[in-house]
N, C-alpha and C positions, 0 to 999 in steps of 0.2 A: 290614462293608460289603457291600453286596447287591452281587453277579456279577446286571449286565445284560446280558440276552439283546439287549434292544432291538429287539422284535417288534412287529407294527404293534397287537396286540389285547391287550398289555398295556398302552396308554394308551387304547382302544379303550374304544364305553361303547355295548352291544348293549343292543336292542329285540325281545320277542318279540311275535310275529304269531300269536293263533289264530285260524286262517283263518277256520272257520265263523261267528267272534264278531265279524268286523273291519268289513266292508265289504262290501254285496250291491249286484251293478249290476245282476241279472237279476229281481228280484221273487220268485224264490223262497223269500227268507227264509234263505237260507244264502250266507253270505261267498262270497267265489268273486276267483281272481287277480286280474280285471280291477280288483275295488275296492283291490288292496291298492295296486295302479299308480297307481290315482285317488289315493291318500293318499302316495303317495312326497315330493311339495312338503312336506307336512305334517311329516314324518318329517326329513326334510330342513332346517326351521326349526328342529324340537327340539335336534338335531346331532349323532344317531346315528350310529354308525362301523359298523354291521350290524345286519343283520336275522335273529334266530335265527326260522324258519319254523316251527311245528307240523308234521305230516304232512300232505301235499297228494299221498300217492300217492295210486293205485288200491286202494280201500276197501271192501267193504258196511256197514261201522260200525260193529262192534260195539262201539269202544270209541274211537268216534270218531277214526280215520286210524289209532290206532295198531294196527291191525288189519290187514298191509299185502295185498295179493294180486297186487299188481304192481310191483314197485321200480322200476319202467321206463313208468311210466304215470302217469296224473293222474287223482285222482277226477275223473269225470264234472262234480258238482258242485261244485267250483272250477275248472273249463273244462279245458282244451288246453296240452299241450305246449306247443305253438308261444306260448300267454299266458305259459307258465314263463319258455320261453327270454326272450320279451321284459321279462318282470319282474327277470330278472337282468340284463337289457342294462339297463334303465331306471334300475335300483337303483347299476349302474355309473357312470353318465353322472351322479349326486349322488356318488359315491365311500364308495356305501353296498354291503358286501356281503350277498351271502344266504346263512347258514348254513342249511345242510338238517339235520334232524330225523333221525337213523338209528337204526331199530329193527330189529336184528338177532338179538336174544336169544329172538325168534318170529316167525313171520309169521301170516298171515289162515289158517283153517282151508279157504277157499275159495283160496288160493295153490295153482298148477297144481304145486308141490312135493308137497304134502300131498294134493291129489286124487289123485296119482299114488301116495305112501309107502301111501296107504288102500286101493290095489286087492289088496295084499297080499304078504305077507312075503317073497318074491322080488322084489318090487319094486326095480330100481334104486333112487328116490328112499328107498327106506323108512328108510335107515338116516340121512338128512337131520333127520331127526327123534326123538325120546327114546319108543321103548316096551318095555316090561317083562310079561311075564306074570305071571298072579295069583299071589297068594300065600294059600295056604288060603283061594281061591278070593273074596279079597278083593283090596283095592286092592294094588299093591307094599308101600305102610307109606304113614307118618301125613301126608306131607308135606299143607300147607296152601296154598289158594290165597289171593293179595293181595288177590281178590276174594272172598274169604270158601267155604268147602267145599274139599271134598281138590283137591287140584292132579293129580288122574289121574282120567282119562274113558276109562270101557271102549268097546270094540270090536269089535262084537257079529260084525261080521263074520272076522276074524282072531282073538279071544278074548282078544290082548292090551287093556293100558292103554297110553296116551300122557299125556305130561306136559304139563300147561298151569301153569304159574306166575302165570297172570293167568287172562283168559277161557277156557271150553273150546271156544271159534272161537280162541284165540292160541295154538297149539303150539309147544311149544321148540322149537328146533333143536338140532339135535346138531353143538355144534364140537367135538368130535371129532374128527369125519367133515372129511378134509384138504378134498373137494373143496365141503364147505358152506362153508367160508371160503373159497376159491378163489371160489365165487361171489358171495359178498359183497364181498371185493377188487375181482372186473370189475365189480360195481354201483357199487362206490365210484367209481372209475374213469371210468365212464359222466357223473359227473355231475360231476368235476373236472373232464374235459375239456370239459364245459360252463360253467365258471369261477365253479361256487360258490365261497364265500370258507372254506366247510369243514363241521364237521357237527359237533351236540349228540348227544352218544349216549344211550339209551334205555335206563336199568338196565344200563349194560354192564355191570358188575362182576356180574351171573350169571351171564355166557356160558363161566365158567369150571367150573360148578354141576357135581356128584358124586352126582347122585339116591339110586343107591344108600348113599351116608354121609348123605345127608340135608342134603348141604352148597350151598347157595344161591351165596350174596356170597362176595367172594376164596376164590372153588377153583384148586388151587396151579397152576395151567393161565395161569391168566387173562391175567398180566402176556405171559406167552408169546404169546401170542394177540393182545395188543395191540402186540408188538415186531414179530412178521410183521406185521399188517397197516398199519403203519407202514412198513416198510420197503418195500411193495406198493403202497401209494396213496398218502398224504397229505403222508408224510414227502417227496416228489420237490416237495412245493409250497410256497409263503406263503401258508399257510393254517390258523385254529385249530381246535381239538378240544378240545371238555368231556364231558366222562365225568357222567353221570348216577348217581354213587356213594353210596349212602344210608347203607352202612354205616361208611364212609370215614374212620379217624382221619388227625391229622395225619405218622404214618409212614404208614399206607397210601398217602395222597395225596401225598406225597413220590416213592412206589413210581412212581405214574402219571405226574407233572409234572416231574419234575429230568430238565431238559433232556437229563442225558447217560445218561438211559434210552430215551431215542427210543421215548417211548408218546405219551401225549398231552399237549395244552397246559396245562391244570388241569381242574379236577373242580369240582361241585356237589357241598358235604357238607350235610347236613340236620342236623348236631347241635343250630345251634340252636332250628332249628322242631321238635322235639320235647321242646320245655322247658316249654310247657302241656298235656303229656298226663301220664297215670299211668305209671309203668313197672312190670315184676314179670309175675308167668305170669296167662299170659289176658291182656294188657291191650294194647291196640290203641291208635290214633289221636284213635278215638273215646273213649276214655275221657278227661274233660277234669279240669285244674286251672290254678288260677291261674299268669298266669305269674311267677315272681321276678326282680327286675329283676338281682340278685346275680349268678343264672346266667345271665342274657344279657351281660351285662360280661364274666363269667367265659369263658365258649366263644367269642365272636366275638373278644377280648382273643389268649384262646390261636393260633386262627387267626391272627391277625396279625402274632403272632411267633414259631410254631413251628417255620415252613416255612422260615425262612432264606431261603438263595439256591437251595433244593431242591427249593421247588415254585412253585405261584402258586396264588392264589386267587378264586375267581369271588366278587360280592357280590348278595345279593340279601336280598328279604322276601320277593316275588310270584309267583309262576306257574301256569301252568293245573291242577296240581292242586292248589295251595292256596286258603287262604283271602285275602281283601286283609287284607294288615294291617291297615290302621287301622281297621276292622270287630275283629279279633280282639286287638291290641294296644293301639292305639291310640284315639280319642275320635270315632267317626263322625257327632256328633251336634254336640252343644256346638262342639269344638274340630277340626273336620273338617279346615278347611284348615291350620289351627297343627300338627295331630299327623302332617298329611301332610306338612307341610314338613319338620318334628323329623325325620321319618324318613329324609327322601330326602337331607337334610345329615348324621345321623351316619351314614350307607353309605357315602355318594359321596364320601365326603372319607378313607374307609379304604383301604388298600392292595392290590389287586386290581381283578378288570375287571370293573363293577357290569352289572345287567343292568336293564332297566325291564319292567315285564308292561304292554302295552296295558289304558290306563285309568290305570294308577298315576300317570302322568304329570298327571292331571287329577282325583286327590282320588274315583277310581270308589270305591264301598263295598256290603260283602256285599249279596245282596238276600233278607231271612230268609221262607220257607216257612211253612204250616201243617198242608200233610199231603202223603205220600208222594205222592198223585197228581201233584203241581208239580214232584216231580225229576224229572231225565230221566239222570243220571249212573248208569253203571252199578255202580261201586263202590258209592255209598250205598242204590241200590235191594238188593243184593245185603244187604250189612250189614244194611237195616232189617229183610228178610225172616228173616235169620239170629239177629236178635236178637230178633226178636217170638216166635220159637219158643225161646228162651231165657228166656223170660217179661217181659224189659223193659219198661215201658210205652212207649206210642206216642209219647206228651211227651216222655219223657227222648230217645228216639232223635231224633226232631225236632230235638229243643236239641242233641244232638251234630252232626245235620246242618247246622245253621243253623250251627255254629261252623265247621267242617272240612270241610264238603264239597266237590264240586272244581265246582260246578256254581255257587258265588262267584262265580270268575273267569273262567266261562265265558257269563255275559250279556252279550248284545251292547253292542260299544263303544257311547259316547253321544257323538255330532257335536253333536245341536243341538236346539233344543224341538221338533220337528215329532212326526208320531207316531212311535212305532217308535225315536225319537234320532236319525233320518238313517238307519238301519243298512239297512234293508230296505223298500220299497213295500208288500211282501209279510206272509204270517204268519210273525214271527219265528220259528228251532226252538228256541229257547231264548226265556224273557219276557224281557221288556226293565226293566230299574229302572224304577221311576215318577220315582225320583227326578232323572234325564236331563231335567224339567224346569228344575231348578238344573243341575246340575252335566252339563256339556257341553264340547266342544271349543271352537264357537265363542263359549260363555261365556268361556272359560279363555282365548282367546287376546284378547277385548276388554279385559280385566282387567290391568293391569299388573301385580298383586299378588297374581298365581292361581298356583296349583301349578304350574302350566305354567313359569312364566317361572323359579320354583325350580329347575325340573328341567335347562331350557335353560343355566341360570346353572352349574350346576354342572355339566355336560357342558364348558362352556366354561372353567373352573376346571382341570378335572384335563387337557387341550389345552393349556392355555396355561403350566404351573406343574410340571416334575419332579419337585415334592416331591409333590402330591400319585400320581403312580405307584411311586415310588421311596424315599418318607422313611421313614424307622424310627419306629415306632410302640412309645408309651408308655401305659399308661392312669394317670390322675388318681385320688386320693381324694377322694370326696365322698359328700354325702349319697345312700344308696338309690337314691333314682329320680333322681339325675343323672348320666349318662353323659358324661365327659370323655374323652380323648386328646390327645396331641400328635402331632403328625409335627414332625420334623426332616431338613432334608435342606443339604448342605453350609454353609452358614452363617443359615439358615435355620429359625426354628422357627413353627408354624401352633397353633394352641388350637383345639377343639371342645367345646363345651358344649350336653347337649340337656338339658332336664327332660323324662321322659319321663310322668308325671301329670299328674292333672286338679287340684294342687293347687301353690301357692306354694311354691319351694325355695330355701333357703340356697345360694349358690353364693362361695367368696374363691379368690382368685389376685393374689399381688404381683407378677406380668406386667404390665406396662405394654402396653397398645394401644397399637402401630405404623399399624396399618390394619385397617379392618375387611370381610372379603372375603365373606360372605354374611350373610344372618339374616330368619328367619323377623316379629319385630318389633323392633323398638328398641332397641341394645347398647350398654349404660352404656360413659361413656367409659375409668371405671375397674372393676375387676370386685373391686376390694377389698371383701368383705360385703355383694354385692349378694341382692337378693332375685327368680329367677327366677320369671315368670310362669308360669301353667302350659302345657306344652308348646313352650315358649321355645326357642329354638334359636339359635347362633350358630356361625360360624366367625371367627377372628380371627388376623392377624400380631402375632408379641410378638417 
């Protein structure tokens, strides 16, 4: 029996916001608060319970917001302060909160921290920060940056290196150092008592990292680290916390979310977005393979029953660095809106607090490249340049861009056929899909049979019905590409069935239909030896 917390963001169903991609009111071609305020009604309709933010500090960009240089400021180019405060008064008065984005694992290399740690080794701030002197007049050792080259940038003027785990504008911080958590704490602080509803953390599981063992993810610190600052900030509120954990099995994430560890609320694990790459030495994100639908039953299955009453679990496919799924999984062509629905009913109906990535809610899909010039993502320009001097061809890297890159799910949202989709008067910074002539908001919302009103339906599903946040989950036998489950919750049992192919599947159950509570098209009224269409989707009471 699941020990309920009975928290408001376990039946909760968050939306995230990338600002730059969302809504421009100024012509410049880059988002900015006042549009996201413009779309609150909107947001409001679908029946979000929060709003997970991107970065909207103070920026130069290198790696768009998450580059911070100000925790206490607002890029320029999503407006004012005083737009924040009123985007969370606004976001309040629908009883939608704003989680804030916190990236404390580095800040901006232009952060008045690090301007100050660089004037030199006496430096109060210096030790805010991770540097090391050479080693036989080379880097410290082999550590690798995310964004591809060694993760140490020398320092011509001191002759140390410092650590960048990401860009070398993104230096680590040193939590260590008692008083760079101290100040992270009062940031924290600063923006609770402006009533965000809580904060998405940024790679935390590095903040614990061992440079010298070469240890990144869970360094034996970390938990530590997240129990003060728990006990400092968030823990005194009704507010949630997801951990951005990539390495994350189902003990670790136990570690973070069992309530009676006083860390965080649950985690983001990626096990099973890395079920179409290669694994083994050398091999990256970019390196691709098919997916098997085996091991997606397999790893999301495991989630949904490993954590017991000791952790909780976020759901997702979508976010700003991936790809959209139904681009990468699913059928973006043929079957766009069927394999968009397929998806958003086998999540939304699993146990955990789902997230939606602006666009997904309306069937957005990748928009594929044909030469380096058209990205703008720092990651993939990085990669391409790293792999052209590894001999790759330009094709292959292209095709790994077009599948993975994060600059997918960073084309501007699509409102409506005008130019641009609605998003901006102005020159988009990012292109816009051509495809925003179909597929649009106020497409989606004339439609009574658009993704949209899937996604509204099922937000209103897991609101109205405790099994779905609370049932015990079972998985079904069937054929390969059919993804079954049950939940059951006190006298109560629910059936899902998706075919997740472009081809007719066998689907039996001597479950008698009681009622049928979503579906993508048409749900026989018996399901004894029925034959699923492809990408068919149902939910049902038996």
């Amino acid at each position: 029996m699941t020990v309920k917390q009975n928290k408001w963001w376990q039946s909760a169903v968050l939306y995230q916001i990338y600002p730059r991609s969302f809504q421009d009111t100024t012509g410049t071609g880059v988002g900015d608060l006042r549009g996201i305020i413009e779309r609150l009604e909107y947001l409001e309709k679908l029946g979000i319970n929060a709003i997970w933010l991107s970065p909207v500090y103070k920026s130069p960009n290198d790696d768009n917001g998450y580059d911070i240089s100000d925790y206490e400021d607002i890029m320029e180019e999503f407006g004012t302060m005083a737009d924040m405060d009123e985007l969370i008064e606004e976001a309040k008065k629908r009883d939608i909160r704003i989680i804030m984005d916190l990236v404390v694992n580095h800040t901006s290399d232009e952060h008045a921290w690090f301007v100050e740690a660089k004037k030199g080794k006496d430096n109060p701030f210096r030790d805010f920060y991770v540097w090391r002197d050479p080693v036989n007049g080379e880097a410290p050792n082999d550590m690798e940056s995310t964004f591809s080259g060694s993760a140490w940038q020398f320092d011509e003027a001191s002759g140390q290196y410092y650590l960048h785990l990401f860009s070398k504008k993104q230096p680590d911080l040193n939590w260590e150092n008692e008083t760079v958590r101290n100040k992270v704490n009062d940031m924290m602080n600063f923006w609770l008592d402006k009533g965000v509803g809580g904060f998405r953390m940024d790679v935390i599981d590095l903040i614990g990292k061992i440079p010298d063992e070469k240890i990144t993810g869970n360094g034996p610190k970390l938990h530590d680290y997240l129990k003060e600052m728990n006990k400092a900030t968030f823990g005194n509120h009704d507010v949630m916390t997801v951990g951005e954990t990539w390495g994350a099995t189902p003990e670790i994430a136990k570690m973070y979310s069992d309530p009676e560890r006083h860390e965080l609320s649950m985690v983001f694990q990626f096990e099973h977005i890395g079920l179409d790459q290669e694994h083994g030495e050398g091999k990256h994100k970019w390196d691709l393979k098919p997916l098997e639908m085996k091991d997606l039953k397999e790893v999301l299955s495991k989630w949904q029953t490993s954590l017991g009453n000791q952790g909780w679990n976020s759901l997702f496919w979508n976010n700003h660095d991936l790809p959209r799924v139904i681009s990468r999984w699913g059928n973006d062509q043929e079957y766009r809106v069927e394999s968009a629905k397929a998806f958003a009913i086998l999540l939304h109906m699993m146990k955990g607090t789902p997230y939606i990535y602006q666009g997904e809610e309306i069937g957005m899909t990748n928009y594929p490249v044909s030469s380096i010039d058209e990205v703008e993502d720092i990651e993939s320009v990085n990669m391409y340049h790293d792999r052209i001097s590894q001999g790759f061809s330009k094709e292959e890297i292209i095709t790994s861009i077009n599948a993975k890159g994060r600059d997918n799910a960073r084309t501007p949202m699509q409102w409506n056929t005008s130019e641009n989709g609605g998003f901006t008067t102005g020159t988009p910074w990012l292109h816009v899909n051509p495809n925003h002539q179909e597929i649009n908001v106020e497409a989606a919302l004339a439609d009574k049979n658009s993704v949209f009103y899937t996604y509204q339906k099922l937000i209103q599903l897991r609101k109205d019905h405790p099994i779905v946040v609370w049932g015990e989950y079972e998985l079904q036998e069937t054929a390969d590409k059919v993804f079954s489950y049950k939940r059951t919750f006190e006298d109560k049992t629910w059936l899902v069935v998706a075919n997740l192919s472009d081809d007719v599947q066998e689907f039996t159950t001597e479950d008698v239909v009681k009622n049928i509570l979503i579906e993508n098209m048409t749900t026989p009224s018996s399901l004894v030896n029925i034959k699923l269409n492809p990408w068919q989707a149902f939910s049902v009471e038996i």
